[in-house]
mmCIF file of the C-alpha atoms, coordinates in Angstrom:
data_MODEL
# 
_entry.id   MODEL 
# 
loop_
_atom_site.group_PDB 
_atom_site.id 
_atom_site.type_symbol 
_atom_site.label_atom_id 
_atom_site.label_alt_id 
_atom_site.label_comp_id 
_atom_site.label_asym_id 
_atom_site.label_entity_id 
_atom_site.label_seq_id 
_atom_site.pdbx_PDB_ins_code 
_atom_site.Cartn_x 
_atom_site.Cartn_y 
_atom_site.Cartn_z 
_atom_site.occupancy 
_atom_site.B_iso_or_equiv 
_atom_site.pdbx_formal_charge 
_atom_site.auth_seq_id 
_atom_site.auth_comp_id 
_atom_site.auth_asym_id 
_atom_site.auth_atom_id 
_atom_site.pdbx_PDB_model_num 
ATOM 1   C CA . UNK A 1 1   ? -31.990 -86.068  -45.788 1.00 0.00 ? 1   UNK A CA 1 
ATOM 2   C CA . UNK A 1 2   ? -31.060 -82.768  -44.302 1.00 0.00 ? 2   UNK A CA 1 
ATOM 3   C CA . UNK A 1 3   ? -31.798 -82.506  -40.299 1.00 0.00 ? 3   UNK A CA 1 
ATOM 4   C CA . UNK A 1 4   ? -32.621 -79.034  -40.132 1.00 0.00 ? 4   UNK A CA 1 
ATOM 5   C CA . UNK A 1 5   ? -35.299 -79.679  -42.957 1.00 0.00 ? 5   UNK A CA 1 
ATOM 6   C CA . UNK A 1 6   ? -37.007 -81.704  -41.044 1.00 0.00 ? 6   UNK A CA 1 
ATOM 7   C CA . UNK A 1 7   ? -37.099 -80.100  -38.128 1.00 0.00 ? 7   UNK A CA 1 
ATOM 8   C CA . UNK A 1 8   ? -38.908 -77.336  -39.419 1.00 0.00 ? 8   UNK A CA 1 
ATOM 9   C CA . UNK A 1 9   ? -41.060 -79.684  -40.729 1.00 0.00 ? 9   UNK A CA 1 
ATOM 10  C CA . UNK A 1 10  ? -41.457 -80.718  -38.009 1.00 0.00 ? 10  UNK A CA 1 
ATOM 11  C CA . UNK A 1 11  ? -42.098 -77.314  -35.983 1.00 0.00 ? 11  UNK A CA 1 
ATOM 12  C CA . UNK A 1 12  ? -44.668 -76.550  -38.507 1.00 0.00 ? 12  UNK A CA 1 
ATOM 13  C CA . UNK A 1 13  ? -46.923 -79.959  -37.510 1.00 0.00 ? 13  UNK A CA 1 
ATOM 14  C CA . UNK A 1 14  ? -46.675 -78.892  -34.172 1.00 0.00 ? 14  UNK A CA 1 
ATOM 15  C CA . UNK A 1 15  ? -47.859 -75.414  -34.796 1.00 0.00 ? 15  UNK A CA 1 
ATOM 16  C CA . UNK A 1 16  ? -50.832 -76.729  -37.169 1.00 0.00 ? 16  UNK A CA 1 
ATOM 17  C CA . UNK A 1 17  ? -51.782 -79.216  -34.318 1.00 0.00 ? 17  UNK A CA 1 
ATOM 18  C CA . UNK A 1 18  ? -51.675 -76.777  -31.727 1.00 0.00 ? 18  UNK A CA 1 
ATOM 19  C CA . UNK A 1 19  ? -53.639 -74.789  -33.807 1.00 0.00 ? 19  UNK A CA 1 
ATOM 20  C CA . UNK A 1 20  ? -56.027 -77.026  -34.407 1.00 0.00 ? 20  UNK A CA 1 
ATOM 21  C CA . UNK A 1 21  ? -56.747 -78.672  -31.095 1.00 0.00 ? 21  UNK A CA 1 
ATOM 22  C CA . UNK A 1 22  ? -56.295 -76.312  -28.308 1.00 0.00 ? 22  UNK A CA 1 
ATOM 23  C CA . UNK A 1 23  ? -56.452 -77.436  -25.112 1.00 0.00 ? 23  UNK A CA 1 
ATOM 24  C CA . UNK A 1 24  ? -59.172 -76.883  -22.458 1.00 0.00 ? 24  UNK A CA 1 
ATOM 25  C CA . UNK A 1 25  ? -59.499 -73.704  -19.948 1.00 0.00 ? 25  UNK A CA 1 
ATOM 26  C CA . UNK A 1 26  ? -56.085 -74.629  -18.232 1.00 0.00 ? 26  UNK A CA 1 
ATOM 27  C CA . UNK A 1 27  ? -56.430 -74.764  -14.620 1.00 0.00 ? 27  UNK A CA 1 
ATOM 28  C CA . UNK A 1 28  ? -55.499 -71.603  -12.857 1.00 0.00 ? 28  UNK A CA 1 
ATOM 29  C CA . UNK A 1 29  ? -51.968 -71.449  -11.288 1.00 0.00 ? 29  UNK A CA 1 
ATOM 30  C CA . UNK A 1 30  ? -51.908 -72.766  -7.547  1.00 0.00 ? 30  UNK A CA 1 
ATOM 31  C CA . UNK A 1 31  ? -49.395 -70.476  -5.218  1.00 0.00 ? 31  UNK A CA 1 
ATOM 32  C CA . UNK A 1 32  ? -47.751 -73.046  -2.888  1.00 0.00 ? 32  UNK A CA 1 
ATOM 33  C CA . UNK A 1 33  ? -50.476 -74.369  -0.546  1.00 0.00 ? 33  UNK A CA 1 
ATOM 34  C CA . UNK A 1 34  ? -49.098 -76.442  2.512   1.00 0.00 ? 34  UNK A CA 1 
ATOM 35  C CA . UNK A 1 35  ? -49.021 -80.015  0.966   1.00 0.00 ? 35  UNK A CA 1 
ATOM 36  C CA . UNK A 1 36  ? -52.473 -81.623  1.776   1.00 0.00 ? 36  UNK A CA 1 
ATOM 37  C CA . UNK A 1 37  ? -52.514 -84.411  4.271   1.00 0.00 ? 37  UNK A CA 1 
ATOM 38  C CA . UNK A 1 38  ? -53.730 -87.868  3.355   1.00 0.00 ? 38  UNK A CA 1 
ATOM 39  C CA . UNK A 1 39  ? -57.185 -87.184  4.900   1.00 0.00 ? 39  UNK A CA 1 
ATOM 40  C CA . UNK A 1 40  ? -57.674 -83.842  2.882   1.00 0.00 ? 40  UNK A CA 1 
ATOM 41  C CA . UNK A 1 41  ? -56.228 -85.367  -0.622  1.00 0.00 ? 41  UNK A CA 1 
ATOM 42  C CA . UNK A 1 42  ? -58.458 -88.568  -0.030  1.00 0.00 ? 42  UNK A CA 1 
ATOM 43  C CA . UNK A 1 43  ? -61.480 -85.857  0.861   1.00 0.00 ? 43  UNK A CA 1 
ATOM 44  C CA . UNK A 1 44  ? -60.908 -84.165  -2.442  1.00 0.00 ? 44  UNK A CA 1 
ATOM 45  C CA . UNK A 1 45  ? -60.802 -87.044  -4.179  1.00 0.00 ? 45  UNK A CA 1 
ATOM 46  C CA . UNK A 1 46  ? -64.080 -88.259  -2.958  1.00 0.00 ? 46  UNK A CA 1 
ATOM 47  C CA . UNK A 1 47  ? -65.499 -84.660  -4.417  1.00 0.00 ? 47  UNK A CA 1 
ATOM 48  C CA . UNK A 1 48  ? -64.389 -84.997  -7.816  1.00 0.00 ? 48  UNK A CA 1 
ATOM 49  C CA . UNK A 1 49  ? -65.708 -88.573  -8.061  1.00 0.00 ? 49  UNK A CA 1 
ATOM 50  C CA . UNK A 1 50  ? -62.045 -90.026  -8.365  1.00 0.00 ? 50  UNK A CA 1 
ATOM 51  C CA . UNK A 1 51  ? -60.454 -93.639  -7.332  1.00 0.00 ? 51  UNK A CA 1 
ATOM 52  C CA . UNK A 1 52  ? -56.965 -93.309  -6.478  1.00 0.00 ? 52  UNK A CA 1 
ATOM 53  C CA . UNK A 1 53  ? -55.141 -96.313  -7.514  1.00 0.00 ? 53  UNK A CA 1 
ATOM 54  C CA . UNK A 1 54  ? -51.587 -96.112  -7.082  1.00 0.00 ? 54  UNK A CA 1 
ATOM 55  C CA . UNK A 1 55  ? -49.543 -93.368  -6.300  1.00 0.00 ? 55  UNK A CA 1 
ATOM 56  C CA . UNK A 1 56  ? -45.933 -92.667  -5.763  1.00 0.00 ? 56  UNK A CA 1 
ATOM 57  C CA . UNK A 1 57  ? -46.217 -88.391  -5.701  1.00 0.00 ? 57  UNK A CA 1 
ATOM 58  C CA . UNK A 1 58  ? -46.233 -85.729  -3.466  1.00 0.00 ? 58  UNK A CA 1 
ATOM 59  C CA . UNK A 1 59  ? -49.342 -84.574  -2.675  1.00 0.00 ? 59  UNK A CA 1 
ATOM 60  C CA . UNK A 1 60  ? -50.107 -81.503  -3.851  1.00 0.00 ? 60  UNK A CA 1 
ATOM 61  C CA . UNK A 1 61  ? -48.997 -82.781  -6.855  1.00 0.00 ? 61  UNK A CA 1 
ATOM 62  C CA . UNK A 1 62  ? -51.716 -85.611  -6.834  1.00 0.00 ? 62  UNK A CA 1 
ATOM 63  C CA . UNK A 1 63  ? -53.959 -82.254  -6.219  1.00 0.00 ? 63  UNK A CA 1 
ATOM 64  C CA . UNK A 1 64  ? -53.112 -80.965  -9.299  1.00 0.00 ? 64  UNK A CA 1 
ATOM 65  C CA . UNK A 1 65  ? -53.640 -83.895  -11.590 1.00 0.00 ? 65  UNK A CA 1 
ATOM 66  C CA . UNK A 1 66  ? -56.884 -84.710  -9.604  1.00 0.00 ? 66  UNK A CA 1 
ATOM 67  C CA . UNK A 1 67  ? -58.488 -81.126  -10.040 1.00 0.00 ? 67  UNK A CA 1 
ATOM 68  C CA . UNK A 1 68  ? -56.654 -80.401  -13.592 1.00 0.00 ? 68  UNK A CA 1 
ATOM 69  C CA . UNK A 1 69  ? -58.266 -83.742  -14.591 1.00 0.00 ? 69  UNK A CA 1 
ATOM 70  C CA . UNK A 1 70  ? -61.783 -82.430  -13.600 1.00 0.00 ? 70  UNK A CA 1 
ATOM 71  C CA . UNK A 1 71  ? -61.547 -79.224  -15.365 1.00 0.00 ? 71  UNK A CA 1 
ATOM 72  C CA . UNK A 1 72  ? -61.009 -81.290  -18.467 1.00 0.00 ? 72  UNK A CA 1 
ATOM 73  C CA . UNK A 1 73  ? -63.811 -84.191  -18.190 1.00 0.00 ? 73  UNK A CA 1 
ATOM 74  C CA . UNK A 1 74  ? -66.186 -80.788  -17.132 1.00 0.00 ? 74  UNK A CA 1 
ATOM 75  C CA . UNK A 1 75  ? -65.496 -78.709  -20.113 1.00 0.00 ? 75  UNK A CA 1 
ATOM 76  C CA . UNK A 1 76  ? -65.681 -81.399  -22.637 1.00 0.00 ? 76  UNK A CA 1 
ATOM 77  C CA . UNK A 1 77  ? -69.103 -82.438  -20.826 1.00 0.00 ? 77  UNK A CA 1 
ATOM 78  C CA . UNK A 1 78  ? -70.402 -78.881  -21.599 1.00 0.00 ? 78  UNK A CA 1 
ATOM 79  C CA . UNK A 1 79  ? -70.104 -79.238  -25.209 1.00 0.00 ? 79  UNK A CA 1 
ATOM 80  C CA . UNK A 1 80  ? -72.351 -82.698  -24.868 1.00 0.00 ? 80  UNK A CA 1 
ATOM 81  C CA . UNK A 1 81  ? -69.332 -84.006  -26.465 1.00 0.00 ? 81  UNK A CA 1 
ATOM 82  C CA . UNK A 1 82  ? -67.692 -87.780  -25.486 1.00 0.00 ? 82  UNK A CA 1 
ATOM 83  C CA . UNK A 1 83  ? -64.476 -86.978  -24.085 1.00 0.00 ? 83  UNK A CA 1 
ATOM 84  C CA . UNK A 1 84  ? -61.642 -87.290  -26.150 1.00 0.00 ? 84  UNK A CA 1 
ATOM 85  C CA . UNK A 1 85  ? -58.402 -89.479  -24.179 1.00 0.00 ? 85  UNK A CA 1 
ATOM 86  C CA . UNK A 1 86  ? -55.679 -88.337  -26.293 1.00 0.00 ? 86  UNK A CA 1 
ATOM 87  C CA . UNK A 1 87  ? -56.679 -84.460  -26.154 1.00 0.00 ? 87  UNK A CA 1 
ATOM 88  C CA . UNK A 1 88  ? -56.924 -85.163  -22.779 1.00 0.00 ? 88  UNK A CA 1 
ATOM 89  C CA . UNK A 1 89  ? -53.777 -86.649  -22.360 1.00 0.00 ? 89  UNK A CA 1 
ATOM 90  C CA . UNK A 1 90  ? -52.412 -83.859  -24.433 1.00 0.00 ? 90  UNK A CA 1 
ATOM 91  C CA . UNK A 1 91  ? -53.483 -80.968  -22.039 1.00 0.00 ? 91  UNK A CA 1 
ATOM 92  C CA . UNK A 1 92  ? -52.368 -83.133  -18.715 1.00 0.00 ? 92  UNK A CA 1 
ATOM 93  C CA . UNK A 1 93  ? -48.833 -83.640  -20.243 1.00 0.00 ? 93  UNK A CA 1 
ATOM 94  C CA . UNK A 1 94  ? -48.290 -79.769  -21.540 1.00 0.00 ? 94  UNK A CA 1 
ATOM 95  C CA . UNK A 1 95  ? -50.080 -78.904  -17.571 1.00 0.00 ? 95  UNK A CA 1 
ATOM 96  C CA . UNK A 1 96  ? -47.503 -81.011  -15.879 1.00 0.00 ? 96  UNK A CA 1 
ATOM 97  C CA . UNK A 1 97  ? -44.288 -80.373  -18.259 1.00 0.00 ? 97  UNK A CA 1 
ATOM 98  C CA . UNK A 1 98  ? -44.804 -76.247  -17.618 1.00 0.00 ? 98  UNK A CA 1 
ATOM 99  C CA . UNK A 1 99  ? -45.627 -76.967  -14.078 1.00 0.00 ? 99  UNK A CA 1 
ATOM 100 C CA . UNK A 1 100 ? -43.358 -79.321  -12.823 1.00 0.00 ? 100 UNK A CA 1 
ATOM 101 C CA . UNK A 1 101 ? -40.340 -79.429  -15.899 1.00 0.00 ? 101 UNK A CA 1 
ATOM 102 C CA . UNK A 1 102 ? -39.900 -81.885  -18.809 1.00 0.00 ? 102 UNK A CA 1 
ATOM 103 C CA . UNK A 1 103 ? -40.163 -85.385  -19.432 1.00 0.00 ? 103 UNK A CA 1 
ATOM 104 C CA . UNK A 1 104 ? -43.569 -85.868  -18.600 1.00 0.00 ? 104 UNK A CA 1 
ATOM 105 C CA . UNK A 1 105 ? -46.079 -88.940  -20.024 1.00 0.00 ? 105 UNK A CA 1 
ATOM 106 C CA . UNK A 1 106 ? -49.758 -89.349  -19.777 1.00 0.00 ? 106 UNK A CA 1 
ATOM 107 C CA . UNK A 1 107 ? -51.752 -92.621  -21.076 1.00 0.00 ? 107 UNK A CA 1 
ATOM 108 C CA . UNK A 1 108 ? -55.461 -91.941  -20.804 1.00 0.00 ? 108 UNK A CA 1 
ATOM 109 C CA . UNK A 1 109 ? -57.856 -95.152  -22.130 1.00 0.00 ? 109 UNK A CA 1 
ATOM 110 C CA . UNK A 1 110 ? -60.606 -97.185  -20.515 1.00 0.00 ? 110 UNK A CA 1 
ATOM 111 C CA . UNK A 1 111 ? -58.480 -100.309 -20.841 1.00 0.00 ? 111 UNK A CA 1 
ATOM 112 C CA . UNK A 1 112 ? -54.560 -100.370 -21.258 1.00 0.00 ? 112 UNK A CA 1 
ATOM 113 C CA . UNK A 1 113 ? -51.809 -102.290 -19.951 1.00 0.00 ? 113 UNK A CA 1 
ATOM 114 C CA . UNK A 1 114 ? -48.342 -100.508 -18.929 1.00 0.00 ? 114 UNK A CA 1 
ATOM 115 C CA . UNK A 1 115 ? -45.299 -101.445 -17.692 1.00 0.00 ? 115 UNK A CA 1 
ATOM 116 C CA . UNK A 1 116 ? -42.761 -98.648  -16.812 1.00 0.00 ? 116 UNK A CA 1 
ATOM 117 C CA . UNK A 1 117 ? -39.677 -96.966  -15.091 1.00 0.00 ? 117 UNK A CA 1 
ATOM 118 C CA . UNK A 1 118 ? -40.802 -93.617  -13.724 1.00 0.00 ? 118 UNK A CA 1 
ATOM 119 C CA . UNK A 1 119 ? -38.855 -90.958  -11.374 1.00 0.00 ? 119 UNK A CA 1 
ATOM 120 C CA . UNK A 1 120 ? -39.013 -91.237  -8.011  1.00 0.00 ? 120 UNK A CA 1 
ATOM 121 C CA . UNK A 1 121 ? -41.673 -89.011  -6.420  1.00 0.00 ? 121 UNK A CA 1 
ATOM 122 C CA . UNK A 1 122 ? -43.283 -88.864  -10.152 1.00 0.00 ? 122 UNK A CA 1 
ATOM 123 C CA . UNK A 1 123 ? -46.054 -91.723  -10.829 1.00 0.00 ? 123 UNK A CA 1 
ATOM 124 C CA . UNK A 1 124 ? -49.474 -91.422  -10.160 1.00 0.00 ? 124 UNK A CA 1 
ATOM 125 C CA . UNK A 1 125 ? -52.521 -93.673  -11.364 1.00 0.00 ? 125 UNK A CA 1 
ATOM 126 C CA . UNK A 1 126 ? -56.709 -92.956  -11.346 1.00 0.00 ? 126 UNK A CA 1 
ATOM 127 C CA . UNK A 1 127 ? -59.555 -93.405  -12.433 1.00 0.00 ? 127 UNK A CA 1 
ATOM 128 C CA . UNK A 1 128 ? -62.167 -90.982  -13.229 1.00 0.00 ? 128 UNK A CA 1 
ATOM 129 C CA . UNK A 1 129 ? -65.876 -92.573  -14.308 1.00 0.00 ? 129 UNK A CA 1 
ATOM 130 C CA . UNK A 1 130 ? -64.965 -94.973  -16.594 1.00 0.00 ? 130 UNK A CA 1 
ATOM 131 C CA . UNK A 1 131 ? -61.535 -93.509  -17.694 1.00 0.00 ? 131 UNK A CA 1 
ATOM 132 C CA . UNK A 1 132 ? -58.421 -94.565  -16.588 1.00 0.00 ? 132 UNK A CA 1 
ATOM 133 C CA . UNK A 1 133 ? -55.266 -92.269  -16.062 1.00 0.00 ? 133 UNK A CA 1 
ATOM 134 C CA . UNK A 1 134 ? -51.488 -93.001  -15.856 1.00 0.00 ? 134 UNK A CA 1 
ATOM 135 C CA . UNK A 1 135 ? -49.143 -89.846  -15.492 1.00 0.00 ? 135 UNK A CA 1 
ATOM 136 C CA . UNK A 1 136 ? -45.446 -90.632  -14.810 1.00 0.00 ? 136 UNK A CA 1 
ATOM 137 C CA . UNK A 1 137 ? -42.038 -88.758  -15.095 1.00 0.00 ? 137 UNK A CA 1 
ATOM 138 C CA . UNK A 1 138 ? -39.290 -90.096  -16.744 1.00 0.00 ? 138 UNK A CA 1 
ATOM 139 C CA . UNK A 1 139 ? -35.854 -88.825  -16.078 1.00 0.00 ? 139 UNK A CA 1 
ATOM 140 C CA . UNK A 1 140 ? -33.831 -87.092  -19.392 1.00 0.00 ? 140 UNK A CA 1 
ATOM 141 C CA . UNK A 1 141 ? -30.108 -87.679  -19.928 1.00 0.00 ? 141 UNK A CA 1 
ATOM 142 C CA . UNK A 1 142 ? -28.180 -85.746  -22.599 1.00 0.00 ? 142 UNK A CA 1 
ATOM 143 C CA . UNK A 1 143 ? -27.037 -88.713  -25.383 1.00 0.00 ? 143 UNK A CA 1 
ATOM 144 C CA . UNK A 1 144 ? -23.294 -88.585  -25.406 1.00 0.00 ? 144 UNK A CA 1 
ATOM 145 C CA . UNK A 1 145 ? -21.780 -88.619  -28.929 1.00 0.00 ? 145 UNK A CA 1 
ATOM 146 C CA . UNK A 1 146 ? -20.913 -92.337  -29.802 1.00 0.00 ? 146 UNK A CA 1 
ATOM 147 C CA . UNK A 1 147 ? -17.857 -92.821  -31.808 1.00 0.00 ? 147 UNK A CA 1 
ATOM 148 C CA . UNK A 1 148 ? -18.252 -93.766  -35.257 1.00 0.00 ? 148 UNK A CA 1 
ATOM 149 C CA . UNK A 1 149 ? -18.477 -97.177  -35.571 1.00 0.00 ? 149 UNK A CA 1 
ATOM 150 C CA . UNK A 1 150 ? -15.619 -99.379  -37.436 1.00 0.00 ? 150 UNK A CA 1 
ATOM 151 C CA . UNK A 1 151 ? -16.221 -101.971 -40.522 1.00 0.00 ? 151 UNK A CA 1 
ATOM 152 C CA . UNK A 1 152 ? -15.659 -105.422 -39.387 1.00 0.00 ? 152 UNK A CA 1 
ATOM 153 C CA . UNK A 1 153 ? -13.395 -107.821 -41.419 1.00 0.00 ? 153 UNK A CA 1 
ATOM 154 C CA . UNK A 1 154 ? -14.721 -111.017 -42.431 1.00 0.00 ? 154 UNK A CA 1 
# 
């Protein structure tokens, strides 16, 4: 099987998937706001009908899930159409990897279970209606190159 092959291959699902589900009006680009004390977050979560649950995050980055999350459920409620979790998961992930760097994860479900190692300063958990939402960051290593491994003699 030749790598490069595949990787095209690859490239070219992406593209047709990108192509094919495009993600929601993204939300527009926040300049750095003074990060929103616990009364103010908790007040803006009240407005957009959201139930922190657990949260390890700075936050104006809680903000930005909490409002990004909103522009989603609203524009999929304007096509009268049930919201979709993994599109919506799609569009949180690609919102958070541009805004914030790689290595990003979003499970969105009405019932899940999770157990996970996140980054410090990157895990945040909601609930919006009756959808749940976990979005973590994971921390990416470069894989060293292993030596090759030797035949054992039995």
């Amino acid at each position: 099987m030749d790598r490069p092959q595949s990787e095209i291959g690859r490239r070219w699902r992406m593209a047709k998937n990108k192509e094919r589900v495009p993600c929601l009006p993204p939300v527009p680009p926040m300049v750095r706001p003074p990060p929103p004390n616990p009364v103010k977050l908790a007040a803006i979560a009240v407005n957009l009908n959201i139930r922190l649950r657990s949260a390890d995050m700075p936050g104006a980055m809680q903000e930005r899930a909490f409002r990004c999350t909103r522009t989603l459920l609203d524009a999929t409620s304007l096509e009268s159409k049930k919201p979709n979790p993994t599109h919506i998961a799609m569009c949180l992930k690609k919102e958070f990897d541009e805004m914030y760097g790689l290595a990003w994860h979003c499970v969105v479900g009405k019932s899940f279970g999770s157990f996970i190692t996140c980054s410090s300063g990157g895990f945040v958990y909601f609930s919006v209606d009756n959808l749940s939402f976990l979005l973590f960051k994971t921390e990416v290593q470069p894989v060293k190159k292993l030596p090759p491994l030797r035949k054992l003699n039995a």
